[in-house]
C-alpha positions in Angstrom: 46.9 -32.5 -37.2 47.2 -36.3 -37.5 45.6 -38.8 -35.3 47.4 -40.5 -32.8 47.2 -44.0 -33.9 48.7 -46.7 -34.3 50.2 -45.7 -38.1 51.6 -42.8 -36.7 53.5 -43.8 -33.7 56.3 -46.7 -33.5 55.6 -50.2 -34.3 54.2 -52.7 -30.7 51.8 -51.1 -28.2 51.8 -48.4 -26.4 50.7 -48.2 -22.5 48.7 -45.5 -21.7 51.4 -43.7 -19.9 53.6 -43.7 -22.9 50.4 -42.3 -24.9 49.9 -39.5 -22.3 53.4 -38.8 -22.4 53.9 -38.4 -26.2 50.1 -36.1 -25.6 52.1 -33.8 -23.2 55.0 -33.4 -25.8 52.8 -32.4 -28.6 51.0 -30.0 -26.3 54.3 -28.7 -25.2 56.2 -28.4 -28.5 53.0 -26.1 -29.4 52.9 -23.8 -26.5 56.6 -23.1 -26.9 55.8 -22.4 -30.7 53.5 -19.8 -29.4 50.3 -22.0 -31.5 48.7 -22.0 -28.2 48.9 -18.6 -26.8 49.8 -17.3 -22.8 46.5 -17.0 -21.3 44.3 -18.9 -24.0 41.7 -21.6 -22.8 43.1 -25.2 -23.9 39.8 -27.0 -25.6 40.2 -30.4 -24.9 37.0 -31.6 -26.9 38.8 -29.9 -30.2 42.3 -31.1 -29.4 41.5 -35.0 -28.1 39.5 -35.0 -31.5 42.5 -33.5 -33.5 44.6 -36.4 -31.6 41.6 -39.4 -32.4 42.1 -40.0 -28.3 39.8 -39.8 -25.4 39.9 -37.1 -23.0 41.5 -39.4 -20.4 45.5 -39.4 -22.0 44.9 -35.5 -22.9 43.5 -34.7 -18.8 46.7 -36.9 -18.4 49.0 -34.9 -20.2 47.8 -31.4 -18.9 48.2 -32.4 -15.4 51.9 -32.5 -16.2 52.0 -29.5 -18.5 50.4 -27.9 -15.1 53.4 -29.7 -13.1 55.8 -27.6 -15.6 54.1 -25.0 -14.9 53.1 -24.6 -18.8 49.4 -25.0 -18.2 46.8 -23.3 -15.1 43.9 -25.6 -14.3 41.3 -23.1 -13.1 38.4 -24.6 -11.3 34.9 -25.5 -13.5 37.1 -23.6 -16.2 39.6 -25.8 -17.7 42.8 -25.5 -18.8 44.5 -22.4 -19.9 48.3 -21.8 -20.9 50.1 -20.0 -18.1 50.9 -16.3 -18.6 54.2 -15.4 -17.4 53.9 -12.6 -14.9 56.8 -9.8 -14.3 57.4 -12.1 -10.9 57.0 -14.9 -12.1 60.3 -14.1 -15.1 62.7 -12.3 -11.9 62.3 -15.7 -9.9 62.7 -17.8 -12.6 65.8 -16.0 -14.0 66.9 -15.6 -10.1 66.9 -19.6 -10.1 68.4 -19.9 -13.2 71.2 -17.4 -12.4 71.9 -19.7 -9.2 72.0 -22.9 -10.3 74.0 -22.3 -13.5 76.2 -20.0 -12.5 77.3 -22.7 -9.8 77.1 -25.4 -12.2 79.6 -23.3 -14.4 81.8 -22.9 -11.9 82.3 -27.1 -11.6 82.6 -27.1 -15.6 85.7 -24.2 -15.6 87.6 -26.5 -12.4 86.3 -29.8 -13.5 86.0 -30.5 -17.3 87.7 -32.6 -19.5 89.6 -30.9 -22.5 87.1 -33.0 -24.6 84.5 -31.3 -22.7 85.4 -28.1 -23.4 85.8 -28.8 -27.0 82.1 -29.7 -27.1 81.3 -26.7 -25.5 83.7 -24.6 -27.6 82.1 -26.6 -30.8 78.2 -25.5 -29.5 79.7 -21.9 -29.3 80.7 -21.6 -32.8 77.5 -22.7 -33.9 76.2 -19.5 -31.9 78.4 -17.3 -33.0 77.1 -18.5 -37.2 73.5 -18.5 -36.4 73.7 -15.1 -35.1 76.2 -13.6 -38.2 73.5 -14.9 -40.4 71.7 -12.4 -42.1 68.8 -12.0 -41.4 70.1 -14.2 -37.9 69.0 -17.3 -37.3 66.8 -16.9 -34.3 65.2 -20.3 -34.0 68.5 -22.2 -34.5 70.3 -19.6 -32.2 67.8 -20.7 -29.7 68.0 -24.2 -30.2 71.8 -24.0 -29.7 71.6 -21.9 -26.7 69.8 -24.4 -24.9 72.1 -26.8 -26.0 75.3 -25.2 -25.2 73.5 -24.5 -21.5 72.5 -28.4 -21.3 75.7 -29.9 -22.4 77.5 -27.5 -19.4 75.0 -28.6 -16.8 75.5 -32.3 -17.8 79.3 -31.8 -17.8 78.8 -30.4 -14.0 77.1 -34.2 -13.9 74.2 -33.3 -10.7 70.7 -34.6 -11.7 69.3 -32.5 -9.0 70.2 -29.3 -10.5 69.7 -30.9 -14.3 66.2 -31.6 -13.4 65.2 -28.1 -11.4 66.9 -26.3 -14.4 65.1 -28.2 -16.9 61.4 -27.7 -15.4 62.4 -24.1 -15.0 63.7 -23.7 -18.4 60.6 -24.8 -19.6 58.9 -21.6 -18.0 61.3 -19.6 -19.4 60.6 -20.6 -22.7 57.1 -19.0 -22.7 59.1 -15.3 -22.5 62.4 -16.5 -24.0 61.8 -16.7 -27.8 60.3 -13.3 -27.5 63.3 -11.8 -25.9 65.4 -13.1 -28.7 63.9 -10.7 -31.0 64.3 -7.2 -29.4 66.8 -5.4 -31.4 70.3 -6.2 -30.5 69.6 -8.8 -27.9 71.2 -11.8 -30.4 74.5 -10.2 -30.5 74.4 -9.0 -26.8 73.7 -12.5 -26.0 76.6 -13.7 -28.2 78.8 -11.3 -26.2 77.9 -12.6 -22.8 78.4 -16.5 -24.1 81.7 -15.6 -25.5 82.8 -14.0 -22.0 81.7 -17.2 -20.4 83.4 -19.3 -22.8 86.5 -17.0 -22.4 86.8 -17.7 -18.7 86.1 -21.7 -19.0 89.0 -22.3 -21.4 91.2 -20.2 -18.3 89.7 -22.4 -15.9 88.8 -19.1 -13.7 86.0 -20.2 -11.5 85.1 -16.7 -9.8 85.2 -15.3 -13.5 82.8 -18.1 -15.3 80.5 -17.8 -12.2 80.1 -13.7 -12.6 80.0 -14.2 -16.9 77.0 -16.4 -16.2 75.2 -14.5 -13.8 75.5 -11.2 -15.8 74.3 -13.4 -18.8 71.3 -14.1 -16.8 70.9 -10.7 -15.4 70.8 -9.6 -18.8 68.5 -12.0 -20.4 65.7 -11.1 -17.2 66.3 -7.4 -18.7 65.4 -8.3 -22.1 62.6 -10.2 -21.9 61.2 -8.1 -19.3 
């Protein structure tokens, strides 16, 4: 892992907020990629010396992983990556089933043809990644989030963008693993086409149900 210095970052200085920031990123990107496992103590000596930083922008950086929800700061222990309980996935997916399925209700009476397009656009690209053989998890993933994103910006409330976000983030400890039970690509396909489906007919009650069972679903899997 390359030191964060100067060479590796863009050109002018950098505040130490925007070095904490970019800290919390790297840290992040490497939880999700499961490099840092659930439950495994973060060793800030190692990693600030991986990064060539102090321990000040890295204590930075995990107190917002621990904001996310990411990290658990256990007293006179340290850091350790949060383990997803059983609870902890239902109210997650419970949120998540709430404030998309409401947000997907503004898209279907709301959104611009164009709008719709994009969305129809981000479904194709599902519906590729998981013909692929073997599918293509990782990009399937990647386009999931997307396609969810682009609908929640179309909806246009920061409020709900930014709860969903955080709790996203949560999810993404269980999701990828989820992805990989047998069958669970394709069912997933299903349930985005169904929501896709009732968007294009504008049917608010119908988009609102796709994207609940789509959630209901998902909890199941990655239960």
């Amino acid at each position: 892992m390359p030191a964060l210095t100067s060479e590796t970052r863009p050109s002018g200085s950098l505040s130490p907020r925007a070095l904490y920031e970019e800290v919390a990123e790297l840290l992040r990107q490497r939880i999700f990629k499961r490099e840092l496992e659930p439950g495994s103590w973060i060793d800030e000596l190692r990693i600030a010396e991986e990064y060539g930083i102090s321990r000040t922008p890295l204590r930075e950086a995990l107190k917002v992983l621990a904001a996310e929800g990411l990290v658990t700061m256990k007293v006179r222990r340290g850091a350790y990556v949060t383990e997803v309980s059983t609870q902890d996935l239902s109210d997650v997916y419970h949120l998540l089933s709430l404030l998309e399925s409401d947000a997907a209700g503004v898209v279907a009476q709301r959104a611009t043809e164009a709008e719709l397009a994009d969305l129809q656009g981000l479904h194709a690209e599902l519906e590729t990644a998981a013909q692929a053989t073997p599918p293509e998890t990782l990009h399937f993933f990647a386009i999931n989030e997307q396609f969810h994103m682009r609908m929640l910006a179309i909806a246009n409330n920061r409020w709900c963008d930014q709860m969903v976000a955080d709790l996203r983030k949560v999810m993404k400890l269980n999701r990828q693993n989820s992805l990989l039970k047998t069958g669970r690509i394709a069912e997933s396909v299903a349930e985005h086409r169904a929501i896709m489906d009732a968007l294009l007919k504008r049917n608010v009650k119908a988009t609102t149900k796709a994207m609940r069972q789509h959630f209901n679903n998902g909890l199941n899997a990655a239960r």
